[in-house]
N, C-alpha and C positions, 0 to 999 in steps of 0.2 A: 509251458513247463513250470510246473511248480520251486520250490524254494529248493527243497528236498533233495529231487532232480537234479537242478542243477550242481548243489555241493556233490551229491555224487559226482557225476561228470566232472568238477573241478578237480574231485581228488581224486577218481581215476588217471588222469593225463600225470600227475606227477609222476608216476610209474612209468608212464612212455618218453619222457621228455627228463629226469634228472636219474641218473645213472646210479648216484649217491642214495637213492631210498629206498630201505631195504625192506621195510615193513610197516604195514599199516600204522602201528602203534611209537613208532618212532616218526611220521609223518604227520599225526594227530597232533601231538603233544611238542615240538619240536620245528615244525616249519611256518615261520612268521607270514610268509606270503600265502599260508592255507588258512591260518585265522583271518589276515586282513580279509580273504575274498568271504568267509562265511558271517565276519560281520559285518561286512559289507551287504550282502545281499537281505540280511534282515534289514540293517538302517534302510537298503532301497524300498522293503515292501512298508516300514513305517514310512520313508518319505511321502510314497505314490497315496497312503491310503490317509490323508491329515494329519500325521503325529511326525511333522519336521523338527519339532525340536528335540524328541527322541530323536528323531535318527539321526540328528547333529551331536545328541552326544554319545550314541554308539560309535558314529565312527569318529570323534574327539578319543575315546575310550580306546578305539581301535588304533589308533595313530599311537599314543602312549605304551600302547604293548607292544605296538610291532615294529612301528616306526615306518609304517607305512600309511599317505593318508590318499582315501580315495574320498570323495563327496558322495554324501550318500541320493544326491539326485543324478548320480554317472550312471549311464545304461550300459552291461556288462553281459555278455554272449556265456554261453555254457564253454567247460573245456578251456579256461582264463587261468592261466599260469605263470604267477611271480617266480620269477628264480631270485633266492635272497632278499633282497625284498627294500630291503633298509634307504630311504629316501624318496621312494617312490609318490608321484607328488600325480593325482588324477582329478581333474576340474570337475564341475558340477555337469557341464553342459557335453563332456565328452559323449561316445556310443562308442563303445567296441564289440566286436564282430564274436567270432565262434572263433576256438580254439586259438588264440591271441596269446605269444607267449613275450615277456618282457622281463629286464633285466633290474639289479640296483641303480640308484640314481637318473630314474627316467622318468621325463616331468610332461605329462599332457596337459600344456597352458595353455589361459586365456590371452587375448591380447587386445581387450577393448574393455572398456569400461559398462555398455552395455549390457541390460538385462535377456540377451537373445539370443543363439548358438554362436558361442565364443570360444570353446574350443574342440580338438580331434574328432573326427571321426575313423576310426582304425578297421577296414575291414575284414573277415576272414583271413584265416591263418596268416598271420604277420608278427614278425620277428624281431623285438624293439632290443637291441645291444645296451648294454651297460652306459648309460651318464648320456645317453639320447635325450633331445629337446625338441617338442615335434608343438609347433606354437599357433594359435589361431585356429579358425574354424576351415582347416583345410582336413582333404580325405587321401590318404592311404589305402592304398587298393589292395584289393584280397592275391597272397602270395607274397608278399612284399617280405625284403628284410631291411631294416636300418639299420648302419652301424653305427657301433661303440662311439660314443664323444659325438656326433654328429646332432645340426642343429636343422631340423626341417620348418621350412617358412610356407612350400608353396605345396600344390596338391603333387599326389604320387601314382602314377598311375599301376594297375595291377602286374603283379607278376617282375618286381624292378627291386635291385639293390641300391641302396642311396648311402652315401659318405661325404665327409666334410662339413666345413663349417662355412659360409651356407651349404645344405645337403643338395650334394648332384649325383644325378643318377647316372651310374655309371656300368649297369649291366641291365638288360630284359632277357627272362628267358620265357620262350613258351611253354615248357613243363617244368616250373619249379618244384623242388624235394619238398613236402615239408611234413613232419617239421625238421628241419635245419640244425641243430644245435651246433656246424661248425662255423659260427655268425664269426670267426677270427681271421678265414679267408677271403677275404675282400677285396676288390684292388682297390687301388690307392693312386687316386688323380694324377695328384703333385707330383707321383714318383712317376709317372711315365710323363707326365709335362718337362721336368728336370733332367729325364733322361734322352727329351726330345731334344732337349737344348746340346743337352753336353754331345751328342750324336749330331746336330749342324755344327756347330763349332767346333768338332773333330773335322768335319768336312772343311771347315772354313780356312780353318790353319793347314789342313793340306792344300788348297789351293792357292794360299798365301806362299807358303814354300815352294809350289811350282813356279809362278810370277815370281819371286825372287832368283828362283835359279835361271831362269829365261833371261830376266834382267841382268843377273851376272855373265851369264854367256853372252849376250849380246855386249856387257860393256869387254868384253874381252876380246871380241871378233873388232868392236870398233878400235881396238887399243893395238889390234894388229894388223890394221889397214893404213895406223900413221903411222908405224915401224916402219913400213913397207914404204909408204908413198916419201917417210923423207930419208929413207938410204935412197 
C-alpha cells in the first residue's frame, strides 16, 4: 500500500471512531493527530529509502506542530488513529498493526540501551487509553484494550483488557467490539481486591460477635451453677 493509500485509510476511520468530526475540512486543517500520521508516513518513506536525516527532521517539524513525536523509523499499519494527540511519545523500533487507535499522553518506550527491537509491538485493532505506558519490546495482541494511566511491562495476549500500574489483565473476551471507544468501563482490580476484604472482615466480626455471645452465655450459665451449688 502506497503512502496515498494509507493517508486515505487514516482519515477515513476518523469519521468511524471520533464522534466530534463533522467534516472533511475541519479534520484536514484542525486535527493534530492527522498531520502527525501524514508526516509521519512521509519521514517513514524518507527514512526506509536513505534520507534519515530528513526524516528526523520532518518528524522534529512534526513534533513542534503537533506535539506529537513519532520516529520516523516506527512501522505504522493503515487505519492509525490519534485521538488528541498532545504528548504522544512513539520509539523508532515500535510496529503497530492495522486500525490501532490510541489516546493523549501515551508513550511506546524503549527500555534498553541497545541498537535492536527495544520497543512495542501493537497488534491489530487495539485500544491504547489516555496517559498508557506500554515499555520494552513486548507484544500486545490484536483485539486488546489498555486502559487510561496504566503501565504495561509484559506481553498481552490477544483479545484482553489490561489496568494498573503494573498492567494486569483483567478481562478476555472471545468476540471483542472493536472498535471500542467506551475504553472508561473497565473494571478495576483494587476495587474488587478491597471489596474482598471488607466482605471477609464483615464475616470476621460476625463470627467474633458469635464467640463473644457464646462466651458471655456460658460465663452466665457458670455464674449460675455457683448460685446454685452455695445456697
Amino acid at each position: 500500500m502506497g503512502i496515498l493509500e494509507e493517508i486515505k485509510a487514516d482519515f477515513k476511520v476518523i469519521f468511524e471512531r471520533d464522534p466530534a468530526a463533522r467534516n472533511k475540512l475541519e479534520v484536514i486543517f484542525t486535527y493534530p493527530g492527522f498531520h502527525a500520521i501524514v508526516f509521519h508516513r512521509i519521514a517513514h518513506w524518507m527514512w526506509n529509502h536513505r534520507l534519515k536525516l530528513l526524516g528526523r527532521i520532518l518528524s522534529h517539524i512534526s513534533r513542534f506542530l503537533t506535539g506529537i513525536e513519532i520516529h520516523p523509523g516506527a512501522k505504522i499499519g493503515k487505519g492509525f488513529f490519534i485521538d488528541h494527540g498532545m504528548g504522544v511519545v512513539i520509539g523508532e523500533t515500535s510496529e503497530i498493526g492495522d486500525n490501532v487507535t490510541i489516546y493523549h499522553g501515551v508513550t511506546l518506550g524503549g527500555t534498553s540501551f541497545s541498537r535492536s527491537k527495544r520497543h512495542p509491538t501493537i497488534e491489530n485493532n487495539v485500544t491504547i487509553g489516555a496517559g498508557a505506558k506500554i515499555l520494552g519490546p513486548l507484544t500486545i495482541g490484536s483485539n486488546s484494550k489498555i486502559g487510561a494511566n496504566s503501565v504495561v511491562i509484559t506481553d498481552v495476549p490477544p483479545n484482553s483488557t489490561v489496568v494498573g500500574i503494573p498492567g494486569k489483565i483483567v478481562r478476555k473476551e472471545e468476540f471483542p467490539i472493536y472498535p471500542d471507544l467506551e475504553h472508561n468501563k473497565l473494571p478495576d482490580p483494587e476495587e474488587r481486591l478491597i471489596a474482598s476484604l471488607i466482605e471477609h472482615i464483615k464475616k470476621l466480626e460476625k463470627r467474633i460477635d458469635a464467640l463473644e455471645n457464646e462466651i458471655k452465655e456460658n460465663q452466665k450459665d457458670n455464674l449460675n451453677v455457683k448460685i446454685v451449688k452455695t445456697r
